[in-house]
C-alpha positions as CSV (number, residue, x, y, z in Angstrom):
1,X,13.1,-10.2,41.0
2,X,9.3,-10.9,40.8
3,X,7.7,-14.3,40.6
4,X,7.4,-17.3,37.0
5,X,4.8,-19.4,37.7
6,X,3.6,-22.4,35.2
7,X,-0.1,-23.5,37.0
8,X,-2.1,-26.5,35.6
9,X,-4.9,-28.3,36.0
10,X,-7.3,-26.8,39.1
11,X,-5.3,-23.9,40.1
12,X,-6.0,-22.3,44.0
13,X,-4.2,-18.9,45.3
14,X,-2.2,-18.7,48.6
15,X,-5.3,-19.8,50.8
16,X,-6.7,-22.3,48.3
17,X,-9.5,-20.3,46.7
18,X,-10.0,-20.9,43.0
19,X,-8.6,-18.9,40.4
20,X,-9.9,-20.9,37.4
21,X,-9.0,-24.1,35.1
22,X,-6.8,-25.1,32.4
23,X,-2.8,-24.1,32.7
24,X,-1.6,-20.3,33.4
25,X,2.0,-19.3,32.5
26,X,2.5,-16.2,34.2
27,X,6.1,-14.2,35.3
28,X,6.2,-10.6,36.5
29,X,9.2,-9.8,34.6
30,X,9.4,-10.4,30.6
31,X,8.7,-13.2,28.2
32,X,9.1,-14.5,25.4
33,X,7.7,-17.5,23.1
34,X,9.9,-18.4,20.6
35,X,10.0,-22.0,17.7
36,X,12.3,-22.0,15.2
37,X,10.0,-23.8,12.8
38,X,6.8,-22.1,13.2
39,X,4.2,-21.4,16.1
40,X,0.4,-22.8,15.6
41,X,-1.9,-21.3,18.4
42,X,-5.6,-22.5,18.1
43,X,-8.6,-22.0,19.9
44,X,-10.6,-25.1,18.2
45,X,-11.6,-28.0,20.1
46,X,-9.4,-31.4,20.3
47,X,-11.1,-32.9,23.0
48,X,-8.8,-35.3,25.2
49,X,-6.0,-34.9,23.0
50,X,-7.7,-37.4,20.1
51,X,-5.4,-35.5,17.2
52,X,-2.5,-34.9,15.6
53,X,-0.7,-31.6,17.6
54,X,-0.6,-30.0,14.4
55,X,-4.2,-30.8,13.1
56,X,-5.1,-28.0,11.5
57,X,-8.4,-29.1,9.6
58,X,-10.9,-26.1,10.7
59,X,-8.1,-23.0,10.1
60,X,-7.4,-25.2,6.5
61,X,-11.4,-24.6,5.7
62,X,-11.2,-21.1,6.5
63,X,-8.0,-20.2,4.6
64,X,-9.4,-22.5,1.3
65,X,-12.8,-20.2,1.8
66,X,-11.3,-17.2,1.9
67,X,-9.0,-17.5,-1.1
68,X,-11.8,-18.8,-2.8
69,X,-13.8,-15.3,-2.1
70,X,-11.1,-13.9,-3.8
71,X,-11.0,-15.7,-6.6
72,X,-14.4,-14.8,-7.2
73,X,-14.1,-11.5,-6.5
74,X,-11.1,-11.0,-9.2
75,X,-13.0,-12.6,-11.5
76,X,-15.4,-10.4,-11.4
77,X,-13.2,-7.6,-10.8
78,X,-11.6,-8.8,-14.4
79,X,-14.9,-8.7,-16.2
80,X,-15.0,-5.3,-15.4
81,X,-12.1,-4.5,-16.2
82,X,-11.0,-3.3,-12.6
83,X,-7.7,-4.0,-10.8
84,X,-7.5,-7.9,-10.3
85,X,-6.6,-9.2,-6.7
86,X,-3.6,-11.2,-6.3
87,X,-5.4,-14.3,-4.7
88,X,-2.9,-17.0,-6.2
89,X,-0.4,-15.3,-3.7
90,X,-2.9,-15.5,-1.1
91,X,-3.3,-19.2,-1.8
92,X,0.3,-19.7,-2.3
93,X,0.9,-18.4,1.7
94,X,-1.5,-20.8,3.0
95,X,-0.4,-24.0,0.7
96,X,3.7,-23.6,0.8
97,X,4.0,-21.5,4.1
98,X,0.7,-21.7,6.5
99,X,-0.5,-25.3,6.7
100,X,1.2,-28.3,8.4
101,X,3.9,-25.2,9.3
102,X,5.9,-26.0,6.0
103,X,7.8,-22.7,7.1
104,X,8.4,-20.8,9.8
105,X,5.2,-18.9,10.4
106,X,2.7,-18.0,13.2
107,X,-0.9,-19.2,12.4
108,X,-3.7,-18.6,15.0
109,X,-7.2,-19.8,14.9
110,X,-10.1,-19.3,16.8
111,X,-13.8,-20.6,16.1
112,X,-15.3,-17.8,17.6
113,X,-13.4,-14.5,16.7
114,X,-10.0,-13.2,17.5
115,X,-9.5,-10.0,19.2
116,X,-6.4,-7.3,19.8
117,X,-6.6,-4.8,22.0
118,X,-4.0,-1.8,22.6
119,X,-4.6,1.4,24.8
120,X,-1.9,2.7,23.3
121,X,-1.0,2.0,19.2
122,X,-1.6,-1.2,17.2
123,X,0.5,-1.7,14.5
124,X,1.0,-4.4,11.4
125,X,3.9,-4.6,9.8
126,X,4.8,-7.2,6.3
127,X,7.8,-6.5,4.5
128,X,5.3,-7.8,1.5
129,X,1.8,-8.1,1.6
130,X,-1.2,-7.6,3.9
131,X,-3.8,-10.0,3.2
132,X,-7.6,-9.3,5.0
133,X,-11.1,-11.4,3.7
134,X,-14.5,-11.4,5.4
135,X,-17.2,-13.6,4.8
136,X,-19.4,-10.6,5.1
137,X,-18.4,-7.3,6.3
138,X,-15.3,-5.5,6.6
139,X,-15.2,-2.1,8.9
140,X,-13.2,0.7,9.9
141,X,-14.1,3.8,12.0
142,X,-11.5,6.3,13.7
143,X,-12.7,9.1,16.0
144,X,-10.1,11.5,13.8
145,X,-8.7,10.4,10.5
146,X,-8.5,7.8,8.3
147,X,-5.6,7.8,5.5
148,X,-4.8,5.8,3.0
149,X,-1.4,6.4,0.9
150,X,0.0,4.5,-2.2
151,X,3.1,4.8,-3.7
152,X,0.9,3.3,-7.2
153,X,-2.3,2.6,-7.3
154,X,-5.8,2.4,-5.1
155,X,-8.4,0.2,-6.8
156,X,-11.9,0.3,-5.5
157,X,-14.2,-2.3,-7.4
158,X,-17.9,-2.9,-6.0
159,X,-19.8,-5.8,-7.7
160,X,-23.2,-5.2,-7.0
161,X,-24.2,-2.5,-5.0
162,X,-22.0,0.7,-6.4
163,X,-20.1,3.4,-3.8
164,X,-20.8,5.9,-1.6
165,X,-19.4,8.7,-0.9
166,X,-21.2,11.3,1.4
167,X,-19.6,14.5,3.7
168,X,-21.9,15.8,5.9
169,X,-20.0,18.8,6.8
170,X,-16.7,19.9,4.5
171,X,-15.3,19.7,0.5
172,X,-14.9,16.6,-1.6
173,X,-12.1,17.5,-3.6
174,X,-10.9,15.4,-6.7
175,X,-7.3,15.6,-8.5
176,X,-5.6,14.3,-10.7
177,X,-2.4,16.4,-10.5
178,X,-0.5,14.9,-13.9
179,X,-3.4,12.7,-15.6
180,X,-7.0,13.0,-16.7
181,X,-10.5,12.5,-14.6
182,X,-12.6,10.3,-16.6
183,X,-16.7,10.0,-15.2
184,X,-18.5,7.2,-17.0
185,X,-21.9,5.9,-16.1
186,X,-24.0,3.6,-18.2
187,X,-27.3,5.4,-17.7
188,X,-27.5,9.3,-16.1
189,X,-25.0,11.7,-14.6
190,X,-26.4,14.3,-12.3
191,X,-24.9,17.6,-11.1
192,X,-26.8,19.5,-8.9
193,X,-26.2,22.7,-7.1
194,X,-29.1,22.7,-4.3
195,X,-28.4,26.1,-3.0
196,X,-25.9,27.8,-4.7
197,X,-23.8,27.7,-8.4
198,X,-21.8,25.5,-11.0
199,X,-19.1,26.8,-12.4
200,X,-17.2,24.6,-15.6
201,X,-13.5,25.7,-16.3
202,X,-11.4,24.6,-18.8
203,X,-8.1,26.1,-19.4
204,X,-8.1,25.9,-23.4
205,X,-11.7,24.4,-24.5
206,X,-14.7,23.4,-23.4
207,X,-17.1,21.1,-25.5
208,X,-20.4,19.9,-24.6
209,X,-21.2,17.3,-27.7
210,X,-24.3,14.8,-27.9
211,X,-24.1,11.6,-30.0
212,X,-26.4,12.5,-32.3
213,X,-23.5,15.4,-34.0
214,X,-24.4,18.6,-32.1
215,X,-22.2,20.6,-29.8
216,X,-21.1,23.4,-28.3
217,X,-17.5,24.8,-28.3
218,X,-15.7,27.6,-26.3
219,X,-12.4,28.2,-27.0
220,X,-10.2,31.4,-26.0
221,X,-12.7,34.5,-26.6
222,X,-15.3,32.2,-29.2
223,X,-18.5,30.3,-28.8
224,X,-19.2,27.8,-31.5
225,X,-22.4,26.0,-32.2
226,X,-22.4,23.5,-34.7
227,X,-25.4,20.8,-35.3
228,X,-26.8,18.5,-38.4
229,X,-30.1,19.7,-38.0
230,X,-32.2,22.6,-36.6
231,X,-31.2,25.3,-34.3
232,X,-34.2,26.1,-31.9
233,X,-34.4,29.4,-29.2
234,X,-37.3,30.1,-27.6
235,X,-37.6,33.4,-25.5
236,X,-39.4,36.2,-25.1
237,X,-36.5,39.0,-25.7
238,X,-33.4,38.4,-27.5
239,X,-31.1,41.3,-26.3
240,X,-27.7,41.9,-28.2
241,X,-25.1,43.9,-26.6
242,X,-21.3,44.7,-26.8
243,X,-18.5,42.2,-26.2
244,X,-17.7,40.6,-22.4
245,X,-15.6,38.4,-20.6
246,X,-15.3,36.5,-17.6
247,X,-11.8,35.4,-15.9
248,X,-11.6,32.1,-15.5
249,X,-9.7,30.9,-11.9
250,X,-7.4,28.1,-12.8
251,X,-6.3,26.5,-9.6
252,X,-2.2,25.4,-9.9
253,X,-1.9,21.6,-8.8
254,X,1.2,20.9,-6.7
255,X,4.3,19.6,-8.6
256,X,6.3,16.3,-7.2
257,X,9.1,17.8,-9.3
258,X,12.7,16.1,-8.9
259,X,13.1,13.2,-6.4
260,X,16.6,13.4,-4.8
261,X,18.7,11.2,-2.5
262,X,21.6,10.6,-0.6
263,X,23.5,7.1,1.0
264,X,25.1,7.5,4.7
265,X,27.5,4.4,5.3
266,X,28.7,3.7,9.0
267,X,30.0,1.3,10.9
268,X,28.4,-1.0,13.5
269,X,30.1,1.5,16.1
270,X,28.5,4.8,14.2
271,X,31.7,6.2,12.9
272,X,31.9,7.5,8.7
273,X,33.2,4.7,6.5
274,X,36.4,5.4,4.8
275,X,36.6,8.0,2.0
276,X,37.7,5.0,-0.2
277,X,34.5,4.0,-0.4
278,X,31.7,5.0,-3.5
279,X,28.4,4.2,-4.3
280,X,27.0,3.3,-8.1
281,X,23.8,3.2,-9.0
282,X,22.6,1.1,-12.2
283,X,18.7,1.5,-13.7
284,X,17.4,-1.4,-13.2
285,X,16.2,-2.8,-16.8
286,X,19.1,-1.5,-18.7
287,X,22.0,-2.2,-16.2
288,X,23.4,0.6,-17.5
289,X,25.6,3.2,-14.6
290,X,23.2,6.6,-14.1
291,X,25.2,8.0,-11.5
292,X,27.9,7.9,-8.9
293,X,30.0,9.4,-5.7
294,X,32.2,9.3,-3.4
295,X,31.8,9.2,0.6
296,X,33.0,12.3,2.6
297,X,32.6,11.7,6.4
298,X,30.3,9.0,5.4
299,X,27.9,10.6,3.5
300,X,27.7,10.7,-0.6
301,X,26.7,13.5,-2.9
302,X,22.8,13.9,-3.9
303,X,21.3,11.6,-6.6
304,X,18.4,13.4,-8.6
305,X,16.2,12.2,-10.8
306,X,13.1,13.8,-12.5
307,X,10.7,10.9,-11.0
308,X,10.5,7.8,-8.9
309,X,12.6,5.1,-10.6
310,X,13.7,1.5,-9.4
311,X,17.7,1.2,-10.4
312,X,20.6,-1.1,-8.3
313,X,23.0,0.6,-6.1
314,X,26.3,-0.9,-4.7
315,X,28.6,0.4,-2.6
316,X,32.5,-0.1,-2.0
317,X,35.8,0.4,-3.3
318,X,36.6,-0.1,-6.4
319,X,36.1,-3.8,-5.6
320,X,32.4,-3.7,-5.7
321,X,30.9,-5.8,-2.8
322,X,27.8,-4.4,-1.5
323,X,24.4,-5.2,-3.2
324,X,20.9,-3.7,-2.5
325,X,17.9,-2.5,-4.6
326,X,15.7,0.5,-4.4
327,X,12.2,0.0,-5.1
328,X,10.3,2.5,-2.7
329,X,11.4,0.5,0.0
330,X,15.3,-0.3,1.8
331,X,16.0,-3.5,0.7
332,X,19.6,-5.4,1.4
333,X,20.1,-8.6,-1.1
334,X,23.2,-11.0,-1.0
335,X,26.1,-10.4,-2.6
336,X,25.3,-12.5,-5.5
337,X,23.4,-11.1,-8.6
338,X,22.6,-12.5,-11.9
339,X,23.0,-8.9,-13.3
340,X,26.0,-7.9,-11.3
341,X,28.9,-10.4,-11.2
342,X,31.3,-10.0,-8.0
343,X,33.3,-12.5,-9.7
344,X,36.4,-13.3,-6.8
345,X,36.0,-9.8,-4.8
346,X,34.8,-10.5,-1.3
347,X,33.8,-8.3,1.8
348,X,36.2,-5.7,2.0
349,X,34.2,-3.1,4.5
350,X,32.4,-5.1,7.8
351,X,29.9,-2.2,8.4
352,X,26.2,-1.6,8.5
353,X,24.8,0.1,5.7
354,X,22.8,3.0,5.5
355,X,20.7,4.5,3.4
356,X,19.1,8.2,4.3
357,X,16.3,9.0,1.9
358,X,16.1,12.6,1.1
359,X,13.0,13.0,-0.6
């Protein structure tokens, strides 16, 4: 049921009154838009049709603009030796992918601003990167939370005018649960306590030292002051009295400890693949075998390893046939590898693959 209307030109309702101009393709069931070779969708001007379809001359001045931003920003981001952004694959998107619709790709354009509105959930999904560049300002507000998760590395580089970081009600709380916090600023560093205390900890030493040789060492139960020059104390009593101490509260930092896995192989109906079948898994840079196991009702044994680590896993009988990588995310590849020669086996198990992550 329901009603698919395509309306063009001066379009009128049931008793002639206006609804509006232009075209209006409309249906009360679903839809769907679909080009094999790639969709452009533009809001810039081509007045009576004096173009190419496919002229894409404004959204090819934004693209070179904003990979040129980038480029500038890494360079600077390279001078101080902060995490560089990856604007050659930027550029590369919009030269062999974006423009002219070399590939199959959506590109939309709009002289004015683009906007995307859910009442509901929005959601972006690349299977590789997420690209985002503003001429000027870039912002993000949420009424609850904001969280941002890496399985590496966040990089925050600031060319001119430094960062902020201010909580008007709550902690700030820094870790660095298996490496070092380094603070380095080319003029002062200020720690202030406006109402209440500072408290330095250090499991094993604490050193204050100053350039010109002096310093200040405590270690276990011993304070040791050490200088080139002159020692000078200025007080008006000196009191002496017997030995003291002070626990120190060292805080435990949570431990990733082992990661662990196992595979699930099915069928395209749901039911456990033979218990012929085996999964091997190869590290990645020396191809070497780290680990493997049988299927029992579909499901292997548990992998373990001490921390995250790419490797190659493939899964079959003993005629290997299935290929697929593990790098953080579930990738499938073809069944040809230049690491990992098939040579004449082919397909021997037409089911879907599975792969349960257990960490």
């Amino acid at each position: 049921g329901g009603k698919t209307q395509l309306n063009l030109g001066h379009n009128v309702d049931a008793i002639r009154k206006l609804r509006g101009e232009g075209f209006e393709l409309r249906t009360d069931s679903w839809g769907g838009i679909r080009a094999g070779k790639g969709i452009f969708i533009t809001a810039d001007s081509q007045p009576e049709a004096q173009g190419k379809v496919l002229d894409m001359a404004a959204v090819h001045s934004l693209l070179t603009q904003a990979v040129s931003q980038m480029e500038s920003l890494s360079l600077a981001a390279s001078a101080a030796k902060a995490q560089l952004l990856q604007y050659e694959q930027q550029q590369a998107l919009m030269e062999e992918k974006l423009l002219a619709l070399k590939q199959a790709v959506l590109l939309m354009s709009a002289p004015e601003g683009i906007a995307l509105a859910s009442g509901s959930h929005l959601q972006a999904v690349a299977s590789e990167n997420i690209y985002m560049t503003a001429g000027q300002n870039v912002e993000l507000g949420a009424k609850k939370n904001i969280t941002l998760a890496a399985s590496e590395k966040i990089s925050i580089f600031t060319e001119t005018e430094g960062v902020e970081a201010i909580v008007a009600k709550g902690d700030i709380i820094s870790q660095a649960q298996s490496g070092n916090i380094e603070v380095i600023a080319k003029q002062n560093i200020s720690l202030t306590s406006t109402t209440k205390d500072m408290t330095f900890t250090a499991a094993k030493t604490l050193t204050f030292t100053c350039a010109g040789g002096a310093y200040i060492r405590l270690s276990g139960g011993n304070i040791e002051l050490g200088c080139p020059g002159d020692i000078m104390m200025k007080q008006s009593k000196l009191l002496y009295s017997g030995p003291a101490s002070m626990q120190s509260n060292i805080p435990e930092l949570p431990d990733s400890g082992p990661q662990s896995m196992s595979f699930m192989l099915l069928d395209a109906l749901g039911n456990a693949a033979p218990s012929t079948m085996k999964v091997s898994l190869f590290d990645s840079e020396s191809k070497e075998q780290i680990w493997n196991s049988a299927f029992n009702d579909g499901e292997s044994g548990c992998f373990e390893q001490p921390e995250s680590k790419n490797f190659h896993a493939i899964i079959g009988d003993d005629k290997w046939t299935s290929l697929f990588s593990y790098n953080d995310v579930h990738d499938i590849e073809d069944e040809t590898d230049d690491d990992l020669d098939f040579d004449e086996h082919g397909p021997q198990y037409d089911g879907e693959l599975n792969e349960q992550d257990k960490e």
